[in-house]
C-alpha positions in Angstrom: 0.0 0.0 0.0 1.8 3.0 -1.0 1.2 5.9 0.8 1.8 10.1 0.4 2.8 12.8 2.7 -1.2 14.6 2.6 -2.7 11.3 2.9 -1.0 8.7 5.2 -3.1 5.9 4.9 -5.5 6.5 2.2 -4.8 3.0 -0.6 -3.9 3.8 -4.2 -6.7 2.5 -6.8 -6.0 -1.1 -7.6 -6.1 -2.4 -10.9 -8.8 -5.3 -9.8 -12.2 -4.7 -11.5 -15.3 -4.2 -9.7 -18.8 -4.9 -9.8 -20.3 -2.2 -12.2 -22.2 0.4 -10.0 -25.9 1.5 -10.6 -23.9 5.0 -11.1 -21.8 5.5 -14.5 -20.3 8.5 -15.9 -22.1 7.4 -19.4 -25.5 8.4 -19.9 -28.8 6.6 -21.0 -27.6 7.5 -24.8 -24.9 4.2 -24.7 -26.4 0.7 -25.0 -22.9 -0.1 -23.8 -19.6 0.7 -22.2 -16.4 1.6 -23.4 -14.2 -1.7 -24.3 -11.5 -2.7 -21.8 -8.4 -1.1 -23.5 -10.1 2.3 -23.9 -11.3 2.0 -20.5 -8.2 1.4 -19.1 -6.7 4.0 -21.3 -9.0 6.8 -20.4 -9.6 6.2 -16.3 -7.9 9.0 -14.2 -8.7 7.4 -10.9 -5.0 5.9 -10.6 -4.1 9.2 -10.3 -6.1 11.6 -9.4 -7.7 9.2 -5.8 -5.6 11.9 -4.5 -8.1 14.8 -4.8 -10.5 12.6 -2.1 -10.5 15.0 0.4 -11.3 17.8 -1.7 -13.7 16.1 -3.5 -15.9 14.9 -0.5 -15.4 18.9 1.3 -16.8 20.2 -2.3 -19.9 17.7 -2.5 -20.7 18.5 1.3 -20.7 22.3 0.5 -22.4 21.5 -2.6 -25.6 19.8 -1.1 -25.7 22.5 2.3 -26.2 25.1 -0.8 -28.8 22.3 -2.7 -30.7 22.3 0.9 -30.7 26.0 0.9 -33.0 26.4 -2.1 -34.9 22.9 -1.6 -33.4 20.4 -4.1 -32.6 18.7 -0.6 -34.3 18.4 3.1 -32.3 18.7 5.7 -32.3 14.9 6.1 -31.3 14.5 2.9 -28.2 16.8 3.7 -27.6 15.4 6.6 -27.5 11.8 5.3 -25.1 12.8 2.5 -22.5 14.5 4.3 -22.9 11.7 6.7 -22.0 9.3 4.4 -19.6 11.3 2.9 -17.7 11.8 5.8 -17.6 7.8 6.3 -16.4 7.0 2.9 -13.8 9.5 3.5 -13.0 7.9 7.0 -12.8 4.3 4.8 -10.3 6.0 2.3 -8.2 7.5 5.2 -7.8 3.9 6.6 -6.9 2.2 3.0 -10.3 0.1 3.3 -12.4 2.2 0.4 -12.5 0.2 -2.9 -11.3 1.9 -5.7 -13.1 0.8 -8.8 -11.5 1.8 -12.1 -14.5 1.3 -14.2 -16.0 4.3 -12.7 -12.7 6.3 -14.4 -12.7 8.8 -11.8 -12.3 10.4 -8.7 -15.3 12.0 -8.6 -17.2 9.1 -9.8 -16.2 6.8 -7.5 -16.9 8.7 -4.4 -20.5 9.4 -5.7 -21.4 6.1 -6.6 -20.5 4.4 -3.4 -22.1 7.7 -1.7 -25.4 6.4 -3.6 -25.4 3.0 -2.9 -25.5 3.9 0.7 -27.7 7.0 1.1 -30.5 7.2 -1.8 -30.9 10.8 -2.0 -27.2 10.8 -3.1 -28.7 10.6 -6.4 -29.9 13.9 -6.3 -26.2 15.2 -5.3 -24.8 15.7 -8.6 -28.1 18.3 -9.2 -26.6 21.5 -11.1 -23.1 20.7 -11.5 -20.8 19.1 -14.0 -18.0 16.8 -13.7 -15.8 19.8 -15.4 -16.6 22.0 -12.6 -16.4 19.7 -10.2 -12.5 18.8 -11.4 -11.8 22.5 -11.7 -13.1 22.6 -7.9 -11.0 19.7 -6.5 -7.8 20.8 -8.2 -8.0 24.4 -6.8 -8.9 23.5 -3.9 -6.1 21.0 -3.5 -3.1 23.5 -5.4 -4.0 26.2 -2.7 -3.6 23.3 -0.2 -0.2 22.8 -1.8 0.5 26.9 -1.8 0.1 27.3 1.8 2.2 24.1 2.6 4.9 24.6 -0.2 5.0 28.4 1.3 5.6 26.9 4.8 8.7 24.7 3.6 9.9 27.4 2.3 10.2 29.3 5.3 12.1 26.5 6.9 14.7 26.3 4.4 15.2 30.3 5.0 15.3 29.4 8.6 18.3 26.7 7.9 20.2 28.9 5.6 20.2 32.2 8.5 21.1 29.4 11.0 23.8 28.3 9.2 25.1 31.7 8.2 25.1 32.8 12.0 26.8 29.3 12.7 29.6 30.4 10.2 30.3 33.4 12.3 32.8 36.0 10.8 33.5 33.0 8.6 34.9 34.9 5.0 34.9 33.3 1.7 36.0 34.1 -1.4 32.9 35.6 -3.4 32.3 34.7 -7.1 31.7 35.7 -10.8 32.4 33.2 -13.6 33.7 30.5 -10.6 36.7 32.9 -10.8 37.5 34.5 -6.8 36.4 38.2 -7.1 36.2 40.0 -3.9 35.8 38.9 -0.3 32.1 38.0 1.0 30.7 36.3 4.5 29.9 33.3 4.3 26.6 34.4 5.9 26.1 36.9 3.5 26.5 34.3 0.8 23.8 32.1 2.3 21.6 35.0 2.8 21.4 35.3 -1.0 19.1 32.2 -1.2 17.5 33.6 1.9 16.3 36.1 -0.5 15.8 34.2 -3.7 13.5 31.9 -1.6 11.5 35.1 -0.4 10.3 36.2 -3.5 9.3 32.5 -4.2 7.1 32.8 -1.2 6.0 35.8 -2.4 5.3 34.7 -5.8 3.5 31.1 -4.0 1.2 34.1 -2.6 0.5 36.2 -4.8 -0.4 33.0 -7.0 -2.9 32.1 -4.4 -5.0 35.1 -4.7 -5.9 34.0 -8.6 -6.1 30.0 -7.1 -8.7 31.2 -4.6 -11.8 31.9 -6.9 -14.1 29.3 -6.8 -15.6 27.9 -9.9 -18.6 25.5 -8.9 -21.8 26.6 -10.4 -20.3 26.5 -13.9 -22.0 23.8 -15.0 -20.1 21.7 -18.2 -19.8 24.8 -19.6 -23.0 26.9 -19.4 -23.8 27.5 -16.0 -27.6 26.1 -15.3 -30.9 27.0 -15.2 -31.7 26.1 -11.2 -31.4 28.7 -9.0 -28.2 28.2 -7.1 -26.2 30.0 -4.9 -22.5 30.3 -5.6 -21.4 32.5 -3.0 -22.8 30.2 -0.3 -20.4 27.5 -1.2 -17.5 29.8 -2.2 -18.0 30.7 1.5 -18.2 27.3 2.9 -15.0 26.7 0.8 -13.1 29.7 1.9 -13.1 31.2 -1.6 -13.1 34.7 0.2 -11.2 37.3 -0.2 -9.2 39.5 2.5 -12.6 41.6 3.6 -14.3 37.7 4.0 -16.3 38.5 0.2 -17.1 35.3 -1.5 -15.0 34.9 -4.9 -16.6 33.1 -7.7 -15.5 32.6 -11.2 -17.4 35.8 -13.7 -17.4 33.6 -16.7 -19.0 29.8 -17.6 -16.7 28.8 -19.9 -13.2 30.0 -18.3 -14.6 28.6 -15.2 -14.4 25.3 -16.8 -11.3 25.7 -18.9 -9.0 27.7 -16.8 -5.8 25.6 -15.6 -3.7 29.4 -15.6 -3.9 28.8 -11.8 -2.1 25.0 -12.3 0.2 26.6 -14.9 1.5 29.6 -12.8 1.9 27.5 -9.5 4.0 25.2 -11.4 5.7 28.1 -12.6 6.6 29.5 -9.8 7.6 26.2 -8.6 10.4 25.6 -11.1 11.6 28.5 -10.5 12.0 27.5 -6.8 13.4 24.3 -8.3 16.1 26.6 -10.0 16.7 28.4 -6.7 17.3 25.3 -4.8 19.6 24.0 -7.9 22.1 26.9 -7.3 21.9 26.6 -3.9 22.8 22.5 -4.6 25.8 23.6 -7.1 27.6 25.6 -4.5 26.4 23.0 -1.5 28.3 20.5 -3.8 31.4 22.5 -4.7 32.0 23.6 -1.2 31.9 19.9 0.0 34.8 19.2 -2.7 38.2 18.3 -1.1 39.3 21.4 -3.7 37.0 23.6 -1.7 36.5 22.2 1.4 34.1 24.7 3.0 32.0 22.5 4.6 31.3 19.2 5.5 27.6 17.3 5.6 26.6 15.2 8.1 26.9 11.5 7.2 23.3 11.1 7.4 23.1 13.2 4.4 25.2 11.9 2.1 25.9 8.3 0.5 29.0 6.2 -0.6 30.6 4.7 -3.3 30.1 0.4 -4.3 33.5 0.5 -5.5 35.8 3.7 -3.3 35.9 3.5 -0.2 37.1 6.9 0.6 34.3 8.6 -1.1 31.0 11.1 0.4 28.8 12.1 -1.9 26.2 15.0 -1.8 23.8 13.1 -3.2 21.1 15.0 -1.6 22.2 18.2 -3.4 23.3 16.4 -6.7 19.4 14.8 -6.7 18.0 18.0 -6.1 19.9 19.6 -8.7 18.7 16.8 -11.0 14.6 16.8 -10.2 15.1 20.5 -11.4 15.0 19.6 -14.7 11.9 17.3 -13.9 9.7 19.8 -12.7 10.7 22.9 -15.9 10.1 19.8 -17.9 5.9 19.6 -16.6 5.9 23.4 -16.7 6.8 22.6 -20.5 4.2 19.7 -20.4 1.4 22.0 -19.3 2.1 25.4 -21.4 2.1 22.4 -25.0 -0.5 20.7 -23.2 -2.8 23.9 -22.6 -1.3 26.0 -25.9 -4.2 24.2 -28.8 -7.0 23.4 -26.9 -10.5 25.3 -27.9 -13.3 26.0 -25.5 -14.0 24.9 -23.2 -13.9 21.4 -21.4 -11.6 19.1 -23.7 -10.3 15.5 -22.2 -6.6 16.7 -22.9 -7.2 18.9 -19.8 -7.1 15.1 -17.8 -3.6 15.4 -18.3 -3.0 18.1 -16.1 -2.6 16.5 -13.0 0.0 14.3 -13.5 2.3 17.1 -14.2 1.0 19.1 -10.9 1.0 16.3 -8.6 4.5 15.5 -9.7 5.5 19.0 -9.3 4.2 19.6 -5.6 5.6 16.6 -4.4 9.2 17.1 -6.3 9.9 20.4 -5.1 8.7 20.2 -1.4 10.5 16.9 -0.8 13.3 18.9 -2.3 12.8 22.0 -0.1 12.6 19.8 2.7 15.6 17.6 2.6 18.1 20.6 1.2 16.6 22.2 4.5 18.0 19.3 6.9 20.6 18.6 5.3 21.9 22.7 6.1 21.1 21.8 9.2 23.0 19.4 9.6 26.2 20.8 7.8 28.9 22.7 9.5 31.2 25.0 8.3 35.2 24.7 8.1 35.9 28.1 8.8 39.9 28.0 9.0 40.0 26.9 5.0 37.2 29.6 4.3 39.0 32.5 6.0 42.5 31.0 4.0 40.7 30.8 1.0 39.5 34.5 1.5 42.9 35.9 2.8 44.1 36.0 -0.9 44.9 39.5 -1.4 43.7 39.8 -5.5 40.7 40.0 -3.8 41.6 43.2 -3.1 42.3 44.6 -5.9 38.7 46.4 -6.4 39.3 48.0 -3.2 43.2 49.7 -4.5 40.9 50.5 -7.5 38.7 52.7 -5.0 41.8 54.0 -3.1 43.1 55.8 -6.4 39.5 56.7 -7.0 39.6 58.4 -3.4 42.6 60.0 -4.3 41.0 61.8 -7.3 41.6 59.5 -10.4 39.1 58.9 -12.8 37.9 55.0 -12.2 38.6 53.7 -15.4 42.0 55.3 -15.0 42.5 53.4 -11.5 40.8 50.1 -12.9 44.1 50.3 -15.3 46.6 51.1 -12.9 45.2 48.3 -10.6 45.3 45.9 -13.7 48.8 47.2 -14.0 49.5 46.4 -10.6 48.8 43.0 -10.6 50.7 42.2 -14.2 53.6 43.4 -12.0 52.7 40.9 -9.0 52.1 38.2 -11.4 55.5 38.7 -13.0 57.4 39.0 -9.8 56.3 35.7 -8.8 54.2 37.1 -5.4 51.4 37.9 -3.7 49.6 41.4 -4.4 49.9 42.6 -0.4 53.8 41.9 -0.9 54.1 44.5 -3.8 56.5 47.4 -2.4 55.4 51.0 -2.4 58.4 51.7 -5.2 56.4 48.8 -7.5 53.1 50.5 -7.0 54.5 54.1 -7.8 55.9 52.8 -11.0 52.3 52.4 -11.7 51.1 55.6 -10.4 52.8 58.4 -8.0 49.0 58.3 -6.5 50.2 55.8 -3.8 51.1 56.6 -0.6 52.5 54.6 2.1 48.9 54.1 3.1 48.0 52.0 0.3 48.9 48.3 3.1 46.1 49.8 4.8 43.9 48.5 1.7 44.8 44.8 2.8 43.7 45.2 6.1 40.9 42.5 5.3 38.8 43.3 8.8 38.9 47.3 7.5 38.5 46.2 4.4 35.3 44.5 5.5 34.0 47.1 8.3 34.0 49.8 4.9 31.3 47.7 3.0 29.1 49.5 5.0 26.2 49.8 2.6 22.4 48.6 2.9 22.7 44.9 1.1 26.3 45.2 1.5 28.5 42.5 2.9 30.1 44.8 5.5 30.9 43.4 9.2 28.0 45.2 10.6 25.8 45.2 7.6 25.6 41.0 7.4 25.0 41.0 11.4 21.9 43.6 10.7 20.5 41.6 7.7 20.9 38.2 9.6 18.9 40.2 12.5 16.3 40.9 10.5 15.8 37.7 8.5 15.7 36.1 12.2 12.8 38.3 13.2 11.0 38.2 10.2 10.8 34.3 9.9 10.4 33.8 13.6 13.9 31.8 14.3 
């Protein structure tokens, strides 16, 4: 029995036919059913089982709204959401029968419901399965949102722990994997901290256009009964920040839309691509050339054949599913980019591609965030790998530009500078005051104060910065706003 992270014990379909059920998704116009291999190539209920939940919560607000204007008594109602709430119990525990002859989420739940309560008939009164699939899926992608958003917060949370683990740890700080000038290590990891905010923000300002509900729509033309769409957008929590109920404006979009599916997994590979970056450098710092950090053993594997080895196999896989979740973003826009109004059964293959995207990228946020946690940081090879002086050689460009040169000019000079170093055979801090006068009578005997890396650092006093006291304010803030 396999089982998922949103529902623990709730069995898969099995591929064992059932009895057929007094309820079909085929109407009274087919003096049969479909035959066995386009049955089995058309049934969604190995898949999408997983929108149970959200199913059975839509049906329940469904018939409250039905009793409202008197399609149902309140026994009815009651009877339904009673047995509603049982077959949802029976999933739960893995003893519900999936039966794929009934193709469907939505199909299955219904039939069973009517078997057991008679005036479950009357349930599917004045909605479609189209709007009823458009309901389960938003209701389970803002599900996702919220939870995704959450993750998210905890991997923050990791990387400011981390950085404020490192201390006054330096590094070297990089443009084309070439050393550039010296960073924190802390400010490095507050980088991601940032990328991953605006993926949280993105998560919820995708939310807003998730939370609309769409029930009411019919198959694609509303109906002619006179229901009550706010009252279930309400029960649902389709409200917006004021508590007004939000309902779809239009018939057919409500039915056709998947923008909501396409733009969370959007914004999900692009959170994929975050935490790839933040896997490359995870995985170059754990090199023995590197050697920045190590990763708990618990977080990385071996080799069959060398003894000696630790992978990063939790970053490496991370930086691999990346590809797998731009690759359903792709799936959906090809998928989405042909189809005419409204309903079409192409739209089937939607969920798939989300489902697979959700549970890729959390796992992914989840793991990257334990396994920060559970890496520490080798400071002493850090602080040697930042106490190379070329990394100062931005900061003798702005001592000559203090001094009144023109920057271009002093970028020259400095470039100058260095050709001399690298032609003596030594280190740029070991250049004498004569050398750098041969370059330019600008220099003083002040210019060894430029190598001074702890000045050096305390001048990079700028807001985003990664000056001594600047990093120490940012990793204050990021701890109050995420609660550490």
């Amino acid at each position: 029995m396999k089982k998922t992270a949103r529902s623990k014990s709730a069995a898969k379909p099995s591929a064992k036919a059932a009895a057929p059920s007094a309820v079909t998704s085929r109407s009274g116009r087919f003096t049969h059913g479909p035959a066995a291999d386009v049955a089995a190539f058309s049934e969604s209920i190995s898949f999408d089982w997983r929108l149970w939940r959200h199913d059975i919560r839509g049906s329940i607000a469904h018939a409250t709204m039905l009793c409202t204007i008197g399609v149902l008594t309140k026994a009815e109602r009651d009877a339904i959401a009673s047995g509603l709430e049982q077959i949802g119990s029976e999933i739960e525990a893995g003893k519900f029968q999936w039966k794929p002859e009934l193709e469907d989420v939505h199909m299955n739940i219904e039939a069973e419901l009517t078997q057991r309560v008679p005036a479950g008939a009357k349930l599917h009164t004045a909605r479609s399965r189209n709007d009823q699939v458009a309901l389960d899926v938003r209701l389970w992608t803002r599900d996702e949102l919220r939870s995704l958003e959450g993750e998210l917060g905890s991997l923050q949370r990791a990387l400011v722990a981390l950085g404020e683990r490192a201390g006054d740890t330096l590094i070297p700080g990089y443009t084309h994997l070439q050393r550039g000038q010296p960073v924190y290590f802390a400010h490095h990891c507050l980088a991601y901290v940032e990328m991953f905010d605006r993926d949280r923000q993105r998560l919820g300002d995708c939310y807003k256009r998730v939370n609309v509900c769409p029930l009411g729509s019919g198959a694609l033309a509303g109906t002619t009964l006179p229901i009550n769409r706010e009252l279930v957008a309400l029960q649902l929590g389709f409200v917006d920040e004021a508590g007004r109920p939000q309902v779809t404006q239009n018939s057919m979009d409500g039915v056709s839309d998947r923008d909501f599916v396409v733009e969370f997994c959007a914004d999900a590979a692009l959170a994929a691509v975050h935490l790839s970056r933040l896997a490359e450098d995870v995985i170059l710092w754990a090199t023995s050339e590197f050697n920045f950090i190590k990763i708990a053993d618990a977080y990385t594997t071996g080799s069959s054949l060398m003894p000696q080895k630790k992978n990063p196999d939790v970053a490496e896989l991370t930086r691999g599913k990346s590809g797998r979740v731009i690759g359903n973003l792709v799936s959906l826009l090809t998928l989405l980019k042909g189809l005419p109004m409204t309903y079409n059964r192409d739209m089937q293959e939607d969920k798939e591609r989300l489902f697979d995207t959700a549970d890729t990228v959390r796992t992914c946020v989840r793991l990257m965030a334990a396994m920060l946690d559970n890496t520490n940081v080798k400071a002493a090879n850090c602080n040697a790998a930042a106490a190379d002086p070329q990394l100062l050689a931005t900061d003798l460009a702005d001592y000559l530009v203090r001094k009144g040169m023109p920057f271009r000019q002093a970028h020259h000079v400095i470039g100058a500078v260095v050709a001399l170093a690298e032609k003596a055979g030594k280190p740029l801090d070991q250049v004498t005051l004569e050398e750098f006068r041969s370059t330019s009578d600008q220099f003083g005997p002040d210019v060894a104060d430029v190598f001074d890396l702890k000045k050096a650092m305390q001048r990079r006093n700028l807001v985003g910065a990664p000056g001594t006291a600047e990093v120490k304010k940012q990793i204050a803030r990021w701890k109050k706003l995420l609660g550490n």
